[in-house]
C-alpha atoms as an extended CHARMM CRD file, in Angstrom:
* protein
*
       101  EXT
         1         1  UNK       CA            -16.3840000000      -17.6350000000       24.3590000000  PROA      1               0.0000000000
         2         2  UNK       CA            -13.8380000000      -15.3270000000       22.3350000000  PROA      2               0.0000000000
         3         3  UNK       CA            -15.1910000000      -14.6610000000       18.6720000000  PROA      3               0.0000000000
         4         4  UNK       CA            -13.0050000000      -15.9950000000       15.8600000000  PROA      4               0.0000000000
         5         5  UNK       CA            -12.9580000000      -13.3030000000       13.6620000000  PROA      5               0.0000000000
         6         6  UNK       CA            -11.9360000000      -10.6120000000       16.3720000000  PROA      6               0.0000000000
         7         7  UNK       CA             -8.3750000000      -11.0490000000       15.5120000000  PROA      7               0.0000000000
         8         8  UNK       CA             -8.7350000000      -10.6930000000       11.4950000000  PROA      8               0.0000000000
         9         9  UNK       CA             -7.5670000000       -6.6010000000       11.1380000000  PROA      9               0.0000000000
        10        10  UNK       CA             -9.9190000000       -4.5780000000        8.3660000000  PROA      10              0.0000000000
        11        11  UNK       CA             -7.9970000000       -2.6900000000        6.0560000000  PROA      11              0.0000000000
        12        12  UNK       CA            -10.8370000000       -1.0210000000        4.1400000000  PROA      12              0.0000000000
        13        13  UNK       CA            -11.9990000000        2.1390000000        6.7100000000  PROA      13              0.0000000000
        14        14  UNK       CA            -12.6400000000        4.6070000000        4.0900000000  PROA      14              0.0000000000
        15        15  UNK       CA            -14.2860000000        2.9600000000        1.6250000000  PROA      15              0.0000000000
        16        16  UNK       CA            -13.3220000000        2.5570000000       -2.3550000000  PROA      16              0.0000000000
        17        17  UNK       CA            -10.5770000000        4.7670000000       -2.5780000000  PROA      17              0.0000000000
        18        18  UNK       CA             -8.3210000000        3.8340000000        0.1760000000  PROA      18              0.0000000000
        19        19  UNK       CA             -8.5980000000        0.0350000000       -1.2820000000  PROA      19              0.0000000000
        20        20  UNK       CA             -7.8550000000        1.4370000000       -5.0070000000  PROA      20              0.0000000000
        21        21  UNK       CA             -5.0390000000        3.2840000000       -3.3670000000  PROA      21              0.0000000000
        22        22  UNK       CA             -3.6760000000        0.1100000000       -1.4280000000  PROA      22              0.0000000000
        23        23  UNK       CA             -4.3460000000       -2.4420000000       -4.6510000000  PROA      23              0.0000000000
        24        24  UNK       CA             -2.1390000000        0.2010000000       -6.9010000000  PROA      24              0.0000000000
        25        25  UNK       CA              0.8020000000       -0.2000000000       -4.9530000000  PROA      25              0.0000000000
        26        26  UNK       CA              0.6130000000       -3.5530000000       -4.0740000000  PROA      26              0.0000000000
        27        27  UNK       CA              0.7870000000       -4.2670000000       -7.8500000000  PROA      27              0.0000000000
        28        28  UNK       CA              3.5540000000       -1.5450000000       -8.1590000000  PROA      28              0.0000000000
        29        29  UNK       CA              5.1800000000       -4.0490000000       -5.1600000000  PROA      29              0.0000000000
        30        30  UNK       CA              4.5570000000       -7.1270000000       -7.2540000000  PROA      30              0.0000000000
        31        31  UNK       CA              6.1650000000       -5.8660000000      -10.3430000000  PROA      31              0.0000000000
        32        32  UNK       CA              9.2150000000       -4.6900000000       -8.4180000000  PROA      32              0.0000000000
        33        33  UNK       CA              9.5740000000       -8.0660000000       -6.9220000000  PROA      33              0.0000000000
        34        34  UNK       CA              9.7570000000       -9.5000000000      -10.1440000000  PROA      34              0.0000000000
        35        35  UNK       CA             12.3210000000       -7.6440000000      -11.9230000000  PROA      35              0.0000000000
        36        36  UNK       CA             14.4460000000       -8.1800000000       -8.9470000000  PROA      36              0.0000000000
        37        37  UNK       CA             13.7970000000      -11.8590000000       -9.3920000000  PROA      37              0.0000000000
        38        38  UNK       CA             14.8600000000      -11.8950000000      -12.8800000000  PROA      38              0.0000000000
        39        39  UNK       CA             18.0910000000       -9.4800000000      -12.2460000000  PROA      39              0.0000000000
        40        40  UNK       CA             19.0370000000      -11.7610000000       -9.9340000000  PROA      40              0.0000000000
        41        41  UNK       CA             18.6660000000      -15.2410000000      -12.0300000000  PROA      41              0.0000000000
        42        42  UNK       CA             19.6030000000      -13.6570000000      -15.3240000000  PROA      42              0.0000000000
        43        43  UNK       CA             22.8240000000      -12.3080000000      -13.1710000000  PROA      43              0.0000000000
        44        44  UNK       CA             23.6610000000      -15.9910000000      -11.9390000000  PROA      44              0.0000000000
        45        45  UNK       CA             23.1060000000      -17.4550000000      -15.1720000000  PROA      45              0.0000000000
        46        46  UNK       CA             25.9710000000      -15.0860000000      -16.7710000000  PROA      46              0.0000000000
        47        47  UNK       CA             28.3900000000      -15.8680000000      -13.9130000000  PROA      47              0.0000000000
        48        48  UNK       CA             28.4560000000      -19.2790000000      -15.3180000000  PROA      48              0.0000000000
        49        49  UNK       CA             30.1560000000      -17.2380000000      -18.6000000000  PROA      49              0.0000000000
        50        50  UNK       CA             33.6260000000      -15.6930000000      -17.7820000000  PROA      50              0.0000000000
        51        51  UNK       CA             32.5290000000      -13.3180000000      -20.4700000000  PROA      51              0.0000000000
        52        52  UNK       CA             29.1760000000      -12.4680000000      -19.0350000000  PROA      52              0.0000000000
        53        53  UNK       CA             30.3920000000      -12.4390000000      -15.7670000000  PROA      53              0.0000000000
        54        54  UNK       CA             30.7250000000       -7.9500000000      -15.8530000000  PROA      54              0.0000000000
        55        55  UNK       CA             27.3490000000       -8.0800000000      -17.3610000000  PROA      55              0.0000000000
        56        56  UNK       CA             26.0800000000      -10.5570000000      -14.5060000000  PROA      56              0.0000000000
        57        57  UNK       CA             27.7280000000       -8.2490000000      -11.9030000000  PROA      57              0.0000000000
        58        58  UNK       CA             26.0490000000       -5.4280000000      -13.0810000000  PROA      58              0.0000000000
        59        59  UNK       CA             22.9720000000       -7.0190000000      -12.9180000000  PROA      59              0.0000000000
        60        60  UNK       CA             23.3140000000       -7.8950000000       -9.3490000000  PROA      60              0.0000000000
        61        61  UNK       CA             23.7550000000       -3.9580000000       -8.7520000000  PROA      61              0.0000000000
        62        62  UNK       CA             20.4900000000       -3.2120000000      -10.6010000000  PROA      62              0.0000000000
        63        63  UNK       CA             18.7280000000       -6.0670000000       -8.7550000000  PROA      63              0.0000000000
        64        64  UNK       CA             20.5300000000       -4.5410000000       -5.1760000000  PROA      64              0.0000000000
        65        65  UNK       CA             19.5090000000       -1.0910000000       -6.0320000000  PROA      65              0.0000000000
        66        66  UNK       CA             16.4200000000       -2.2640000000       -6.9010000000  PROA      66              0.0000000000
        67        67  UNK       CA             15.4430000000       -3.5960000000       -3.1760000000  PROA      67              0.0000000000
        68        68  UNK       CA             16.1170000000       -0.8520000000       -1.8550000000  PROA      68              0.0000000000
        69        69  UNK       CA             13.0300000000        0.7170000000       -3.7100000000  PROA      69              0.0000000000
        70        70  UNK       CA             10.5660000000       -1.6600000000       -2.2530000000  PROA      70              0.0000000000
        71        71  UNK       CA             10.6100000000        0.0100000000        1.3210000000  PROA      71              0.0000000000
        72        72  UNK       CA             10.1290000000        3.1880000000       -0.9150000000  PROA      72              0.0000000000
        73        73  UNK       CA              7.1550000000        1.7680000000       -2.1440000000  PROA      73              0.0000000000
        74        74  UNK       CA              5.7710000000        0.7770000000        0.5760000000  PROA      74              0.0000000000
        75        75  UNK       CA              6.2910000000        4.4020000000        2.3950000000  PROA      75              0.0000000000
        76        76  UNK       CA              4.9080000000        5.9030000000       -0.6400000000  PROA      76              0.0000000000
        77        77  UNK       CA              1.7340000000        3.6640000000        0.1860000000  PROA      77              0.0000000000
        78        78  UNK       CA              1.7520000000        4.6460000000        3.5330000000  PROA      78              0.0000000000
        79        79  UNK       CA              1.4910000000        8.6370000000        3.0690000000  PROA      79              0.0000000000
        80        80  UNK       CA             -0.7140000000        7.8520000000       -0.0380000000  PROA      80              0.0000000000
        81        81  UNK       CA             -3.2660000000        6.5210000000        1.9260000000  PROA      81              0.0000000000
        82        82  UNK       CA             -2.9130000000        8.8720000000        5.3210000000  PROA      82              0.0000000000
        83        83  UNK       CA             -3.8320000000       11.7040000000        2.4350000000  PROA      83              0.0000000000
        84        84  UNK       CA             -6.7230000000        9.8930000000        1.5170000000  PROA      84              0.0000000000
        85        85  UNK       CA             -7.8520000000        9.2590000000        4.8290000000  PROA      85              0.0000000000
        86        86  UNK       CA             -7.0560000000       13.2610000000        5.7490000000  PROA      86              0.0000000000
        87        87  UNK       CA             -9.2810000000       14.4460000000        2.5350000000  PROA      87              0.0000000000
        88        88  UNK       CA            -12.0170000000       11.9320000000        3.2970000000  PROA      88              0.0000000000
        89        89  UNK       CA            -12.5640000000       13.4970000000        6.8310000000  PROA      89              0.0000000000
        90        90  UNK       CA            -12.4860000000        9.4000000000        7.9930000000  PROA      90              0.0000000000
        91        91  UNK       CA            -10.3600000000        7.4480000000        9.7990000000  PROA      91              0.0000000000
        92        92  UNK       CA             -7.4200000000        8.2910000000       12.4000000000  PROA      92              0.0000000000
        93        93  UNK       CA             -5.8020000000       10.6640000000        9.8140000000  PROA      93              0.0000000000
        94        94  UNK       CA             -8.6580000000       12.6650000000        9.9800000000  PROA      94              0.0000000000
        95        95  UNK       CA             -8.7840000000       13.2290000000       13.8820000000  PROA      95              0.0000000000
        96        96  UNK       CA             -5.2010000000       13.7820000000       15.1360000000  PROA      96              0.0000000000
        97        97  UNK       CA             -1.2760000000       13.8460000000       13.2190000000  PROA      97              0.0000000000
        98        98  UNK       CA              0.0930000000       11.3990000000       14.5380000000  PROA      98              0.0000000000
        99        99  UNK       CA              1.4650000000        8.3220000000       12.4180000000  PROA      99              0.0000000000
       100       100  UNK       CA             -0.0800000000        4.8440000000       12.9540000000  PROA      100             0.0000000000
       101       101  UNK       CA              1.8970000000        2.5390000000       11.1730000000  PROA      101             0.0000000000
């Protein structure tokens, strides 16, 4: 009989740090997400305007530009933590170069 919890992945290998590491940027992620949120309803609301609609179009840009920072964030997360794993002398990192995303 298969175990239930033998599908659940465990992201904490190395201990403290790589979770401090991983719970940084996932509030960095968080905070991202919600400025794009408001861009984007702050931006509709001014379309409603024909004088805020420049303003509201601008604030779509932001908000655009602004995705395109959470794959950023989530790279930087990514060779954040392989460090960490490399310094620590545990983990994958530690043992070979290649990348296990």
């Amino acid at each position: 009989m298969p175990d239930a919890h033998e599908d659940k992945p465990i992201d904490v290998r190395i201990g403290r740090h790589e979770l401090v590491v991983r719970q940084r940027y996932e509030a960095v992620s968080i905070c991202n997400d919600i400025l794009i949120g408001l861009w984007f309803v702050v931006g509709s609301v001014m379309f409603f305007s024909p004088a805020w609609s420049t303003t509201g179009t601008w604030l779509f840009l932001i908000g655009s530009v602004q995705m395109l920072v959470r794959p950023v964030i989530r790279l930087s997360r990514l060779v954040h933590v392989r460090r960490v794993r490399s310094r620590s002398g545990v983990g994958p990192a530690a043992h070979d170069t290649s990348w296990d995303f």
